[in-house]
C-alpha positions in Angstrom: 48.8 0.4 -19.7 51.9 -0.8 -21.3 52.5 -4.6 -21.1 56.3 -4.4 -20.4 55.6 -2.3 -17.4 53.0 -2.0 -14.6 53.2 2.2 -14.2 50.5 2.8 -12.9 48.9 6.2 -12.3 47.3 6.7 -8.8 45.3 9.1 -8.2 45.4 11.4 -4.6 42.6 10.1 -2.5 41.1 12.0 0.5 43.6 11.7 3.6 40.5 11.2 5.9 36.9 11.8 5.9 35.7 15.0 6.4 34.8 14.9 10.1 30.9 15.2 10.9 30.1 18.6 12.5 33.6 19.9 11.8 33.6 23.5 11.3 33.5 25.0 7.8 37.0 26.7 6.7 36.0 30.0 4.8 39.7 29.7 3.9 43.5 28.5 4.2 46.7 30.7 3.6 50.1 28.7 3.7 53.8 30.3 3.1 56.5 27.7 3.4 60.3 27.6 3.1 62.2 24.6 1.2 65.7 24.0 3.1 67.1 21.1 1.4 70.3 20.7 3.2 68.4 20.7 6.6 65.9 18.1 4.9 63.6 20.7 6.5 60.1 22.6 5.9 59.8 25.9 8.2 55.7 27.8 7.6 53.0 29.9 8.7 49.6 29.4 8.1 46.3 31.3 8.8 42.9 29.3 8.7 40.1 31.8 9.0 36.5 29.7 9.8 33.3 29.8 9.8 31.8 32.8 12.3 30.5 31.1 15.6 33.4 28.3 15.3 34.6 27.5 18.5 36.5 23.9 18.7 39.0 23.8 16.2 41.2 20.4 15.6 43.7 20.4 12.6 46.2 17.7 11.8 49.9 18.1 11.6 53.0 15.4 11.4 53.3 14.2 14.8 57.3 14.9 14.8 56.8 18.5 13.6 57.5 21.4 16.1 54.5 24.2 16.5 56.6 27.2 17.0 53.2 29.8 17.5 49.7 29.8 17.9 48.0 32.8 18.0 44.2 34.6 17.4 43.1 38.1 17.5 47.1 39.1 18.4 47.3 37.1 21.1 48.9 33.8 21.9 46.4 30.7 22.3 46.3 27.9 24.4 46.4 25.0 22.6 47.6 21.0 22.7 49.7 19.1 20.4 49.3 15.3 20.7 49.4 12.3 18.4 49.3 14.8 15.4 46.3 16.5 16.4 46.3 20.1 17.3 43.1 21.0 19.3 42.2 24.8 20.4 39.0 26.6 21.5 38.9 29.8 19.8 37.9 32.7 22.1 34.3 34.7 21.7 34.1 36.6 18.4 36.9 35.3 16.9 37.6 33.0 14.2 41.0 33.0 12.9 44.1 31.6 13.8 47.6 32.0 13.1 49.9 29.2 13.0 53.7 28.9 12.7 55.5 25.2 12.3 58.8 23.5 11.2 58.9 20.0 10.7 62.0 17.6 8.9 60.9 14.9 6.1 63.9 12.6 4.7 62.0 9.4 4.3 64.7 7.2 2.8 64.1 6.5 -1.5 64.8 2.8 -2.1 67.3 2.0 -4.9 65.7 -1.1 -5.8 62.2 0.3 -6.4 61.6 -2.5 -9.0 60.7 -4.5 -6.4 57.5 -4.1 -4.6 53.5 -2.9 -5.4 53.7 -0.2 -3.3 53.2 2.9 -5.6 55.2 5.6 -3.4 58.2 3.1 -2.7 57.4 3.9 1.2 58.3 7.4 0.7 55.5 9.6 2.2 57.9 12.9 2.6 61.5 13.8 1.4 63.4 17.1 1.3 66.8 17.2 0.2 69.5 18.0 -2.7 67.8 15.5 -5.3 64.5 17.0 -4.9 61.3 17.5 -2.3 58.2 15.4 -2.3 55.7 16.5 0.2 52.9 13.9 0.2 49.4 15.3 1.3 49.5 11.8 3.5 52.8 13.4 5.8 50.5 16.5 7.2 53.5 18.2 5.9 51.3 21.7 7.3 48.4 22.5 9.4 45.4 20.5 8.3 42.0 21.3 9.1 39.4 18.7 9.1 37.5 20.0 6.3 38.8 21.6 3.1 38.5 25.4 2.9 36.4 26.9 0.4 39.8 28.7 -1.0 43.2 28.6 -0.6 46.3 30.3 -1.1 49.8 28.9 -0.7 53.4 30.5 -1.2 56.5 28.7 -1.9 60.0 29.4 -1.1 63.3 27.6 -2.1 67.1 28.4 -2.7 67.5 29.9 -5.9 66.7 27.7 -9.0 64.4 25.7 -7.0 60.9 25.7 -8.6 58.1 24.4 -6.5 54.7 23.8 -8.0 50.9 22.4 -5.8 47.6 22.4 -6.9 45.8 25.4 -8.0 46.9 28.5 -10.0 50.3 29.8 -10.5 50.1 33.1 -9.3 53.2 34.2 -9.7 56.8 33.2 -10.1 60.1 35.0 -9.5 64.0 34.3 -8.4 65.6 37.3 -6.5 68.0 37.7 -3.8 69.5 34.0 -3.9 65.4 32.6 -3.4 62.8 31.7 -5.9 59.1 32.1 -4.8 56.1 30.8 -6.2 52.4 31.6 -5.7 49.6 29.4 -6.1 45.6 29.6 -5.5 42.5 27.5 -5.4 39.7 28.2 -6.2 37.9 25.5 -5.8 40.2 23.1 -3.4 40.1 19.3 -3.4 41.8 17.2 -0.3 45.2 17.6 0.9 47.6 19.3 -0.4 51.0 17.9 -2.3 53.9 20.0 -3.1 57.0 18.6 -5.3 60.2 21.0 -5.8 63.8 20.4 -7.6 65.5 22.1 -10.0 63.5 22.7 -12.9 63.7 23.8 -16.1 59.6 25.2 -17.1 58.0 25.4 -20.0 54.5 26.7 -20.4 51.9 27.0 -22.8 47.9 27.0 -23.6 46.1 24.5 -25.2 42.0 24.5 -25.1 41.7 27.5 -22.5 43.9 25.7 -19.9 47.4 26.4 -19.2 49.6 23.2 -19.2 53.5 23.6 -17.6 56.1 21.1 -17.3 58.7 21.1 -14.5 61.5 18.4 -15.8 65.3 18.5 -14.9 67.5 19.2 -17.4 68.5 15.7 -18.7 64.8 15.2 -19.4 63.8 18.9 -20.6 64.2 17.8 -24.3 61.1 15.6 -23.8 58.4 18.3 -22.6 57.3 19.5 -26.0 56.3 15.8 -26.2 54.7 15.9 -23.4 53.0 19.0 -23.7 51.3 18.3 -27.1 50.1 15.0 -25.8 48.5 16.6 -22.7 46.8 19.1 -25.0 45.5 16.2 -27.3 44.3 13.9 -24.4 42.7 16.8 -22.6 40.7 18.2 -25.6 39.6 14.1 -26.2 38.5 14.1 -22.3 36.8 17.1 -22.6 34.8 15.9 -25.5 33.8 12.8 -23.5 33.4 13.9 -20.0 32.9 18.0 -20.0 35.1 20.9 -19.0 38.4 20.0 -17.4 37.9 20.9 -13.4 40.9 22.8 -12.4 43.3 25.6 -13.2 46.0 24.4 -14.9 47.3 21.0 -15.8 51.2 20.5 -15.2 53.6 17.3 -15.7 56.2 17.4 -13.3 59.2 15.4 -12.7 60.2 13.2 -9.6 63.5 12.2 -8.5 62.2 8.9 -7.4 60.1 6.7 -10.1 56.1 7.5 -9.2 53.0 7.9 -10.9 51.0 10.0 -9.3 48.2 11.9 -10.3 47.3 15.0 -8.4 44.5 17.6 -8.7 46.1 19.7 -11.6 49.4 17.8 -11.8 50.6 14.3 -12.4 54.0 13.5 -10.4 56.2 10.8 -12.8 59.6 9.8 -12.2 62.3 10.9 -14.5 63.1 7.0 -15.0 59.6 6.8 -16.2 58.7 9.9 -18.3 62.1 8.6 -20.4 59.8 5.4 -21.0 58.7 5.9 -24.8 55.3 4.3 -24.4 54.4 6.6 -20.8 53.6 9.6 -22.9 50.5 7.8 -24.5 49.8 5.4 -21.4 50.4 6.7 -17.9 49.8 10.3 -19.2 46.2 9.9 -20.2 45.3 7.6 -17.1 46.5 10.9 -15.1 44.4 13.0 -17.2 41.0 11.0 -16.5 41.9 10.9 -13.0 41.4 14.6 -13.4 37.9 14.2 -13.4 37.8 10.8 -11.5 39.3 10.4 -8.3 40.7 14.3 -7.9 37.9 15.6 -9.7 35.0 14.0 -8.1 36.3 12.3 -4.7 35.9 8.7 -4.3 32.9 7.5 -1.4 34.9 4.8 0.0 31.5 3.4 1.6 30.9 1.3 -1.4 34.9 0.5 -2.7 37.2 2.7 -4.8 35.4 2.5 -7.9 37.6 5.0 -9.8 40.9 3.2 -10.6 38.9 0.6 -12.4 37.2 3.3 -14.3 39.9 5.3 -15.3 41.8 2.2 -16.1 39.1 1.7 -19.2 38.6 5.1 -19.9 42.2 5.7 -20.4 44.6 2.2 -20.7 41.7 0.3 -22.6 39.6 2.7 -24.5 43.1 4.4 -26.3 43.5 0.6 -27.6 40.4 0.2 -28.7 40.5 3.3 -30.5 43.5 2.1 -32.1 41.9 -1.0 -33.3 39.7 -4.1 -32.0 42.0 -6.9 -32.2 44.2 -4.7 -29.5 40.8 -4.1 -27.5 39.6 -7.8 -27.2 43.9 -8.3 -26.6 43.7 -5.7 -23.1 40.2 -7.4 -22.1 41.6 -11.1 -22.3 44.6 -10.1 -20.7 42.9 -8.8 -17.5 40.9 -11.8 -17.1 44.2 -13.7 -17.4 45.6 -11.2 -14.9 42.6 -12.1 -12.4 42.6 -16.0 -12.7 46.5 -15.8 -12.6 47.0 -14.2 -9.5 43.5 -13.6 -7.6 42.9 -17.1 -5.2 40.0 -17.6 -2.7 42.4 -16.7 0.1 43.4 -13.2 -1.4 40.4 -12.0 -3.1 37.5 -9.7 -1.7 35.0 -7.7 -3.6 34.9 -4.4 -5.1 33.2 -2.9 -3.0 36.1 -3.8 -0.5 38.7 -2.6 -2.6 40.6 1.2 -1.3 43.8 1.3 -3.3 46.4 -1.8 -4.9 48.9 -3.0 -2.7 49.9 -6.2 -4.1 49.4 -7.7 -7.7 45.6 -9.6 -6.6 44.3 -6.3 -5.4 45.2 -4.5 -8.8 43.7 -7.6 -10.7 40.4 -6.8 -8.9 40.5 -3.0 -8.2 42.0 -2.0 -12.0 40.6 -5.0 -13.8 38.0 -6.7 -12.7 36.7 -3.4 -12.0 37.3 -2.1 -15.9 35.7 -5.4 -17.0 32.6 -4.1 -15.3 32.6 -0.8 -17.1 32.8 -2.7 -20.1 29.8 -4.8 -19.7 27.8 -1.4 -18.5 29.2 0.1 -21.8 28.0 -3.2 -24.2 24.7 -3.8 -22.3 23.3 0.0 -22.9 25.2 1.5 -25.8 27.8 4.3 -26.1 25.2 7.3 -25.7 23.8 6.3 -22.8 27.0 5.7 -21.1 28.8 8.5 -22.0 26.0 10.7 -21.2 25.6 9.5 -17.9 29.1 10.3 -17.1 28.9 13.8 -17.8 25.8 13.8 -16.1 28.0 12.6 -13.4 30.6 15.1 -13.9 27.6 17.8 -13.9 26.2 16.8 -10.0 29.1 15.2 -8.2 32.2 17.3 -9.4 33.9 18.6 -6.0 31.8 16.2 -4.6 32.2 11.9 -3.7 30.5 9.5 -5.8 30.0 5.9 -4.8 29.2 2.7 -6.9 25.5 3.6 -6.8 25.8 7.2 -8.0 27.4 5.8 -10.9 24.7 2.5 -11.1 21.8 5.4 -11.2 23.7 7.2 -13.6 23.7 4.7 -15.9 19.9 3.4 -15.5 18.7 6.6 -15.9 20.6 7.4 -19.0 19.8 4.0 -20.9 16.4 3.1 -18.6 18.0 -0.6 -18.7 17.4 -3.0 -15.4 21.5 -3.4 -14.1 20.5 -4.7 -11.0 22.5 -7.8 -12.0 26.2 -5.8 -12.1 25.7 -5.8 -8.1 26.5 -9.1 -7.7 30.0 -8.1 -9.3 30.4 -5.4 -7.4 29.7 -7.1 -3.8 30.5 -10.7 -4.2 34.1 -11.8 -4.2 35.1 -13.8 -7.7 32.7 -14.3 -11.0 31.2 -16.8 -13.3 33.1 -20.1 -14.1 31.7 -21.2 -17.2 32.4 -24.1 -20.0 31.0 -25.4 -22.8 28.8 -28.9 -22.7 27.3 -31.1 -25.2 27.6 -29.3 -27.9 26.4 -31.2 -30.9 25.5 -30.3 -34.8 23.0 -31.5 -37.1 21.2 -31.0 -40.2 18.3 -29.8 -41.3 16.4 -29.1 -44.3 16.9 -24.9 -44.1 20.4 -25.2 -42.9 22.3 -26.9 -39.7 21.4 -26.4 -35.9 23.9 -26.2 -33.0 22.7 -27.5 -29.5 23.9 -27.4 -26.2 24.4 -25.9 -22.9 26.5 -23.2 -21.1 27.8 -25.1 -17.6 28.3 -23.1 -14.3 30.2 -23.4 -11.5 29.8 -22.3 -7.9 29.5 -20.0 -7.1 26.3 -18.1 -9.6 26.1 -15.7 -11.4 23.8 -14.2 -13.6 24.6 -12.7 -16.9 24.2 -13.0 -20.7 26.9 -15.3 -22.4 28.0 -14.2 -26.0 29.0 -17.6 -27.7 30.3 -17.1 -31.6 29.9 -20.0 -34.1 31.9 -20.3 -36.9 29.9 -21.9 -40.0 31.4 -22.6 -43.9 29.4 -19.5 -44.4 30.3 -17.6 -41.7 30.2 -16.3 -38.2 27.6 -15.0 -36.3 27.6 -14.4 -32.4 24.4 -15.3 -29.9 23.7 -13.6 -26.2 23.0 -16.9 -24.3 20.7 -15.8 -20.9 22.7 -17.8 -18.0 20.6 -17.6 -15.0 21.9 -17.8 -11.3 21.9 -21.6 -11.7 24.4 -24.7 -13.2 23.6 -24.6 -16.7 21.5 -23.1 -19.8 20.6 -24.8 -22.8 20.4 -23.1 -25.7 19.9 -23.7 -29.6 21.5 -21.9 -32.3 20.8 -22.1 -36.4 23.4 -22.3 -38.8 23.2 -21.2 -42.0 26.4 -23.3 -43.0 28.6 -26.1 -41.6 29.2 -25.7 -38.2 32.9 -25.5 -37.7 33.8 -24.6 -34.1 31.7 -22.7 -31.2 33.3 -20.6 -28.6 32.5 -19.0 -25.4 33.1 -15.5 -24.8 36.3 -15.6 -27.8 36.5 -11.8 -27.4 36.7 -11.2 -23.8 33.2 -9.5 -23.3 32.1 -10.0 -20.1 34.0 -10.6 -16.8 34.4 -14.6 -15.7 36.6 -16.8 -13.8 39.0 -18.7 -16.7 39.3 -22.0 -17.2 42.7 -23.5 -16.7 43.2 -24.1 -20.5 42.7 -20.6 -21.0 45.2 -19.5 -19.1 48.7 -19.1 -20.6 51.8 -20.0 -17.9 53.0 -16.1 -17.3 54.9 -14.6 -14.5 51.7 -14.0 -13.7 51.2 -17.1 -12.7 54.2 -17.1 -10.2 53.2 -14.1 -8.8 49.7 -15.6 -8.0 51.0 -19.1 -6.8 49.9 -20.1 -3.6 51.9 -23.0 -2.7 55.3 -22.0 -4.5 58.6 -23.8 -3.0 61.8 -21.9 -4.6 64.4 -24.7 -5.6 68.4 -23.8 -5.8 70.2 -26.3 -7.9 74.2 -27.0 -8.7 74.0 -24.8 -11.7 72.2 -21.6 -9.9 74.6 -18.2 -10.0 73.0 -16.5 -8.0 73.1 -16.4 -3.7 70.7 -17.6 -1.7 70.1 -13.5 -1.0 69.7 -12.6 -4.5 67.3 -15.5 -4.7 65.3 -14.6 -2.2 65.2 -10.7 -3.3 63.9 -12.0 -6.9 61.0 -14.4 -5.0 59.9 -11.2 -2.8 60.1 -9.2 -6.2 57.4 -11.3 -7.5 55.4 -11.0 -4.1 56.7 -14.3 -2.5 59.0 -13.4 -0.5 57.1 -16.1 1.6 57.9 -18.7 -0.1 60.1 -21.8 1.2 63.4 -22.2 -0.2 65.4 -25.5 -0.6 68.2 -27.2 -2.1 67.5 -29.4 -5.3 69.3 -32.7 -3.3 66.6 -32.1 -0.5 63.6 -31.7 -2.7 61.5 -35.3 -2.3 59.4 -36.2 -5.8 55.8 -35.5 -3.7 56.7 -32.8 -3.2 57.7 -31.9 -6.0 54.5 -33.2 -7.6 52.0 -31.0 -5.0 53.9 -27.7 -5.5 54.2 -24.9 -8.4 58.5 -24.4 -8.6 60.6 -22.1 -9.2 64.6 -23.5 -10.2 67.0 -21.3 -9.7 69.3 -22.9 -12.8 68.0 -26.1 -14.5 68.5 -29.2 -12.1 71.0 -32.0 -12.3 68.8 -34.0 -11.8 66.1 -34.1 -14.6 63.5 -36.2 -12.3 63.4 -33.1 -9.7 61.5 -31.1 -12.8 57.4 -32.1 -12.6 56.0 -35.2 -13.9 54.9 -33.2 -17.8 57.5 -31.3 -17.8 60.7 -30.4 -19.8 63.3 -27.9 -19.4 64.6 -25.5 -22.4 67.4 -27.1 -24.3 70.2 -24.8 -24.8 73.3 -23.5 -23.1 73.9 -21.9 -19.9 73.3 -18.3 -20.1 76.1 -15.5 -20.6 77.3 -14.0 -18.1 75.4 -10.8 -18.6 72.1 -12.0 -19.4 68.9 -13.8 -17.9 66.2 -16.0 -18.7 63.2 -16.3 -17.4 60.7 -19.3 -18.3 57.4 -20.2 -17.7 55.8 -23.7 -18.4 52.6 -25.3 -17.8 52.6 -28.2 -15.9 50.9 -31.2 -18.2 49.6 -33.4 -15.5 45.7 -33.6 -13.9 46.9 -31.4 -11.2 47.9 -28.6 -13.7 50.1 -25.6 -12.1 53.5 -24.4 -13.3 56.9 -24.3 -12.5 59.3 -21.6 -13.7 63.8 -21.6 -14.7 65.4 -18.3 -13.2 68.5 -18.7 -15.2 71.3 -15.1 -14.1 74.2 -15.8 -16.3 76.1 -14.2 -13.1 75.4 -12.7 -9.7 75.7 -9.0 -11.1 73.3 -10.3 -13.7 70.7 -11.2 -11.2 70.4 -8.1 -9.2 70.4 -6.1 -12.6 67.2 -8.3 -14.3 65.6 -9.8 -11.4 63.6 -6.8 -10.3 62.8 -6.6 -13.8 60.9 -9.3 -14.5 57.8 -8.7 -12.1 57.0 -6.1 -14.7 56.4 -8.6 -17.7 53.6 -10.0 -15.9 51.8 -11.2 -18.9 54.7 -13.1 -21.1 56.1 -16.5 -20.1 59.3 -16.6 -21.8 62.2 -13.2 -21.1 65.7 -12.6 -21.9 67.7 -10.0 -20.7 71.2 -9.1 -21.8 73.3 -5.6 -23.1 71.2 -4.0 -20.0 67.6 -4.2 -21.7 64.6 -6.9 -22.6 65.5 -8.6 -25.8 63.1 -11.6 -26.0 59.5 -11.3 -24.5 56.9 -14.4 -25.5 53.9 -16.2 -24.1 52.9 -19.8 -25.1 49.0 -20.3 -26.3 46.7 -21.7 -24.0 45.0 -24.4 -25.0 41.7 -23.1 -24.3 40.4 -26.7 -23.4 36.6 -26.2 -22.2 35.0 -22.8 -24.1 35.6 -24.1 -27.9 33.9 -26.6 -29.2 35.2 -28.2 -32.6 33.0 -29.6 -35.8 32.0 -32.6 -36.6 32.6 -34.1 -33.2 
């Protein structure tokens, strides 16, 4: 994923679990009309089950209206409460006919910079900008387990394409309505059904038909798109096996998502204008194709699938591109995690469903990708890519938990992985620093001694350590048991010059301070942040407050730079709104950016660590004017990873992070 935004792909998962002992669905057919100016959905749908099905439940928006229900000719008894429709279906039949209306306007926010929530709180809208009928609204009759096919119809005013999972049957605009067809053949969840006025390009790429629906301001920028989907689905492919649905379409929203459906991905037109989405965002929707849509998710054991896509797709494109962007990605999500994951906000994978804040993407995405990358480096590129398809092979239409995929890869590479559990089900990782590290000569060369410390809690897991000789480099797996420390020795065949711990981000562990570089990160993970308005601040209290909750503290106490005492002070992490009058307010450590005030429209943002035992940070929110901190400050959550912004002329022009000072996992020579 880009660093200069966090657009992140989600992929559909189920909208409950298939009920035990619900009756089988043979099949589903849906025909809907789109009235935007009513912000309504008017339908009829026939479910035809299983012979011998009696009880019948299906799930529909609780403030929709059921206008029929009728089997066999007849009108049938039913009752609609709470969402659920329940009927018993008579002797000898097993089909039912159902027609509904139901109105979605869920209100799109204009500020949408400013939360983690990935659908902006919009489950359901119909209306002149555009429809978005989440699977998640019960936007149509809903049985409680998916139908072995099915077949919906789309109608709209005239110009109005509509596009869902499956097949496009057919497509045609006539007497002031356009109609669309689709089919499954193999369905997968809920359905989802977007609709605006498109323009629609199609074309085949690798025996599968790829579309894109984008309005007309961004309808120069399919062919782009198109050729990347081609490439990135012929590369998946390669890796994984055949792509699992009908088509593959990228379609436009009017609100700025990233969804990824079965057989479309659903991206704002803010964000498919984003240069850097078509080789970012794109192919994370594409491996959700097969992971998460593909092959469901068995929430039993944690949602194992963002994390995989993420290095599948974010991390393995940059490693492609080259290693020093690789080890880059990999440090960066262990800064992520020790940034903004805390004892009081972190839980283990196997706990995580979907992100909702930043800590629960640091663990779900990252900490999660970290672990497919020490699967990956413990038992080789064969074995792990061949147990994916393997994968692919007996669980496509089908969940897969953690363990399906902890099988897969023992009985690919035959290697004991026992040891990844612990990553999986325990909260947090290994917190490890160098100790005693000493050099000496000998007669065949020099020898490096010392031990690998451990904090609680343990973990087990092999350390790489690199040491860097007047002849050289090479790097040593160091076995740390469950336990406080490991000794180890290490020959040199030149002058030891430094030794460091994990330098290239290879397995997943709890940072050091020193390692970690003073980010927005950091604000955003701050437990005990007080928000400080001095003289100089040009910005409202409001706007202040909006920019804290844009950075997930909306929490956080707020006070005026005259009523902020020196302890406290000195046991917080800060946030000035303007530099202070009063230099002594700033932390013991701590200087302020020299410079003048800031134009009137730009913004700074700044980042420092705190030099003092205590450690922490404090940050300088510096609007050059009030119209300048509503423009930027929802801007700035996205940089998570850079300590140092400016904004001005209505874009990003400065974006830097200081070096850590990696105190604790280098070791320097002679000592």
């Amino acid at each position: 994923m880009s660093s200069l935004f966090s657009v992140l792909i989600v992929a559909a998962l189920p909208l409950f679990a298939v009920a035990s002992g619900a009756p089988a669905v043979a099949s589903q057919e849906i025909a809907v009309t789109i009235d935007p100016p009513r912000h309504e959905i008017t339908g009829d749908t026939r479910i035809v089950f299983a012979p011998g099905t009696r009880s019948v439940r299906l799930r529909l928006a609780k403030t929709a209206r059921i206008e029929s229900v009728r089997c066999g000719g007849r009108d049938l008894p039913f009752t609609f409460r709470s969402g659920a429709i329940d009927m018993e279906l008579p002797q000898g039949e097993n089909s039912v006919a159902i027609s509904f209306r139901a109105g979605f306007n869920d209100q799109v926010s204009r500020h949408p910079a400013a939360g983690e929530d990935p659908s902006y709180g919009v489950n359901a809208a119909i209306g002149s900008e555009g429809t978005f009928l989440g699977g998640g609204a019960l936007w149509y009759p809903l049985p409680e387990q998916v139908p072995a096919r099915r077949k919906i119809a789309v109608t709209a005013p005239a110009g109005i394409e509509a596009v869902t999972f499956g097949a496009r049957l057919s497509r045609e605009t006539s007497g002031g309505t356009t109609r669309s067809v689709w089919q499954e053949e193999r369905p997968v969840g809920g359905l989802s059904l977007c609709a605006g006025p498109y323009l629609v390009e199609e074309r085949k790429a690798a025996g599968i038909t790829l579309y894109s629906y984008f309005y007309r301001d961004n309808a120069g920028l399919a062919p782009r798109y198109l050729d990347a989907a081609a490439r990135y689905l012929a590369l998946y492919q390669e890796l994984f096996g055949p792509y699992p649905f009908e088509k593959f379409a990228i379609v436009e929203n009017f609100f700025p998502t990233g969804y990824g459906f079965p057989s479309f991905t659903l991206l704002g037109g803010s964000v498919i204008r984003l240069p850097f989405i078509v080789d970012t965002s794109l192919p994370h929707e594409i491996a959700h194709s097969w992971w998460g849509n593909g092959i469901d998710v068995d929430l039993s054991e944690g949602n194992w699938c963002e994390g995989l896509v993420t290095y599948l797709a974010d991390y393995l494109l940059k490693e492609r591109r080259s290693q020093s962007e690789a080890v880059e990605y990999r440090r960066q999500l262990l800064i992520d995690y020790a940034s903004l994951v805390t004892p009081e906000n972190d839980f283990p994978l196997s706990a995580f469903v979907s992100r909702n804040d930043p800590a629960s993407r640091a663990i779900g995405y990252g900490k999660a990708a970290m672990v497919f990358h020490m699967i990956r480096s413990r038992i080789g590129d064969q074995a792990f890519f061949g147990a994916l398809k393997d994968v692919v092979r007996q669980r496509m239409y089908r969940a897969a938990s953690w363990s399906d995929l902890l099988n897969a890869f023992t009985r690919a590479s035959g290697k004991d992985l026992s040891d990844i559990r612990s990553l999986i089900e325990r909260t947090g990782g290994a917190r490890l620093s160098l100790g005693d590290a000493r050099s000496r000569r000998q007669e065949a060369g020099w020898q490096v001694t010392g031990t690998v410390r451990q904090s609680p809690p343990y973990f087990a897991q092999d350390v790489p350590l690199r040491l860097e000789t007047s002849a050289g480099a090479r790097t040593r797996l160091v076995a740390v048991a469950a336990r406080d420390a490991a000794g180890f020795e290490l020959a040199a065949p030149g002058e030891p010059q430094r030794l460091l711990l994990d330098p290239d981000a290879e397995i997943f562990r709890i940072l050091a301070p020193g390692e970690i570089p003073a980010t927005v990160n950091s604000i955003k993970g701050s437990g005990n942040l007080i928000g400080v308005i001095t003289r100089n601040c040009r910005a409202d209290q409001g706007s202040f407050r909006a920019f804290l909750a844009s950075l997930s503290q909306g929490k956080a106490g707020i006070v005026d730079e005259a009523a902020l005492r020196p302890e406290q002070a000195a046991a917080h992490d800060l946030l000035f709104c303007g530099i202070p009058g009063d230099l002594s307010l700033l932390p013991p450590g701590a200087e302020p950016p020299a410079g003048e005030a800031a134009p009137a429209d730009s913004l700074r943002f700044t980042v420092l660590q705190r030099r003092t035992p205590a450690g922490g940070v404090f940050a300088l929110f510096e609007p050059g004017s009030q119209a300048a901190a509503a423009q930027y400050g929802p801007k700035v959550t996205h940089y998570g990873k850079y300590g140092d912004l400016f904004f001005s002329g209505g874009a990003n022009r400065r974006k830097a992070t200081a070096a850590p000072a990696d105190a604790g996992v280098v070791s320097r020579f002679p000592q």
